[in-house]
N, C-alpha and C positions, 0 to 999 in steps of 0.2 A: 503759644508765644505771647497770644496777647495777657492770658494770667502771670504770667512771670515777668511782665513789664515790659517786656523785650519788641511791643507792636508799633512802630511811630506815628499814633493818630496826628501828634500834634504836626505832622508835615505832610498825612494825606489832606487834612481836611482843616478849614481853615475858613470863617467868617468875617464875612463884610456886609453892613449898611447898604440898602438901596442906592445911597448916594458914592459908594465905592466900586458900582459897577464897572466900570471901563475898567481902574485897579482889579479887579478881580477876576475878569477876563484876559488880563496880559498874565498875569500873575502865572493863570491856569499852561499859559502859552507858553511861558517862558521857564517852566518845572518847577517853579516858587511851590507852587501849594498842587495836589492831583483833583482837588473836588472843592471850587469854591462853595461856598452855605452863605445866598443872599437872607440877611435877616430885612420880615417886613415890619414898618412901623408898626406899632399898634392899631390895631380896630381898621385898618386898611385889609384889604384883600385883593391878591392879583386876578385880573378881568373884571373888577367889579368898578363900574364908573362912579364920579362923587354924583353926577346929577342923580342918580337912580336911590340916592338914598335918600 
């Protein structure tokens, strides 16, 4: 299916910005998208504090 074009990624999956969290969470809720993809800024990393660096 998915070689012959026929698979619709572009409405399982679906990225948003850190700052499109809450968006992205209704989004998932409401059958807009099945798997939001939070992107993280640059050189940031999740659980990792600024003071530690």
């Amino acid at each position: 299916m998915n070689r012959a074009g026929q698979f619709p990624f572009d409405r399982l999956i679906q990225p948003y910005t850190l700052q499109q969290i809450n968006e992205a969470a209704h989004d998932m809720h409401s059958g807009k998208t099945i798997k939001p993809i939070l992107r993280m800024p640059a050189g940031e990393q999740p659980g990792r504090s600024q003071v530690n660096r």
